[in-house]
C-alpha positions as CSV (number, residue, x, y, z in Angstrom):
1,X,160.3,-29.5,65.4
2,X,158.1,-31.9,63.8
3,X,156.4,-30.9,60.8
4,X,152.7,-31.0,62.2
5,X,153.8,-28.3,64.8
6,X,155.4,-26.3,62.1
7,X,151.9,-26.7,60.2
8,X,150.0,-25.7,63.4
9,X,152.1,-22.6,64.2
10,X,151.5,-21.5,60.5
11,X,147.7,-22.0,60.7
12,X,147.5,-20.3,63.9
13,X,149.3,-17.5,62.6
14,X,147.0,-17.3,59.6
15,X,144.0,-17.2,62.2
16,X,145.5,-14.6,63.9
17,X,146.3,-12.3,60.7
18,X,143.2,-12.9,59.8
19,X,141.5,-11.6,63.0
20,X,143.5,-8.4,62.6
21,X,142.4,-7.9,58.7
22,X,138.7,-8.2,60.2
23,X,139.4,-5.8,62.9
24,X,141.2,-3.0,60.4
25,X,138.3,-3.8,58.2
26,X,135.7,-3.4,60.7
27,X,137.7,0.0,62.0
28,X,137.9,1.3,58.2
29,X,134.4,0.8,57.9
30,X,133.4,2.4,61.2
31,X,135.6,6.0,60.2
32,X,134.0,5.5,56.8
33,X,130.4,5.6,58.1
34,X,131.8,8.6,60.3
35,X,132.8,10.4,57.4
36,X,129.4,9.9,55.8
37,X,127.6,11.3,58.0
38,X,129.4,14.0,58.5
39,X,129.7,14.6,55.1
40,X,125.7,14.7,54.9
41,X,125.5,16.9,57.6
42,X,127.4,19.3,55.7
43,X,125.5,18.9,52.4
44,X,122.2,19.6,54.1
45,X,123.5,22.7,56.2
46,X,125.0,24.0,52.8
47,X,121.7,23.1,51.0
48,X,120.0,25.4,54.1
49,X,122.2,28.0,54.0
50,X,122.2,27.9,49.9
51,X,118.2,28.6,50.5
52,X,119.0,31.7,53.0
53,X,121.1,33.3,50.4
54,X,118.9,33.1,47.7
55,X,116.0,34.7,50.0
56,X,118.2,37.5,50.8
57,X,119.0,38.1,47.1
58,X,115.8,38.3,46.1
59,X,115.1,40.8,48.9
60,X,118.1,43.2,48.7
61,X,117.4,46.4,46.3
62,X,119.4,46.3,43.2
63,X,123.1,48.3,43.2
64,X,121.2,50.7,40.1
65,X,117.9,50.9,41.6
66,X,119.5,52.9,44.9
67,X,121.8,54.6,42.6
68,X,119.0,56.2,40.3
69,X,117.5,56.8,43.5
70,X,120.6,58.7,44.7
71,X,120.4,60.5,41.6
72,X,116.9,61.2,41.0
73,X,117.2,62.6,45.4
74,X,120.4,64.6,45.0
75,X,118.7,66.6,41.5
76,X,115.3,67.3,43.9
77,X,117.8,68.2,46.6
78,X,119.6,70.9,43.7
79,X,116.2,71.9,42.0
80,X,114.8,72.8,45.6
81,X,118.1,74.7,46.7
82,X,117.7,76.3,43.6
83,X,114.5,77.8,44.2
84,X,115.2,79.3,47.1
């Protein structure tokens, strides 16, 4: 082996390690924009379904309201029966 062929295997080695850096690299890259989109897909059908909650909240009747309500029927319901 002469050392210009030992020099030329190393360089072609080198060339070919860094052909498969590029390749993980470009790979990495590739699941990373995956990941970021899928990430923002998630984020804006959170921030969607965030907005249907808060509309639902603010059209439910309030746990004491129905109660007092409750109340206020079952008395009428006990003053009428009364009555009778």
């Amino acid at each position: 082996m002469t050392p210009s062929s030992g020099s030329e295997r190393v360089a072609v080695e080198l060339a070919e390690m860094r052909g498969e850096i590029r390749t993980g690299f470009a790979e990495l890259n590739g699941r990373l924009d995956l990941a970021l989109q899928r990430t923002a897909t998630a984020e804006s059908g959170i921030a969607a379904l965030e907005g249907r909650v808060a509309s639902l909240e603010r059209g439910r009747w309030p746990m004491p309201t129905i109660g007092v309500l409750a109340g206020v029927a079952g008395t009428a319901t006990g003053v009428l029966a009364l009555l009778r």
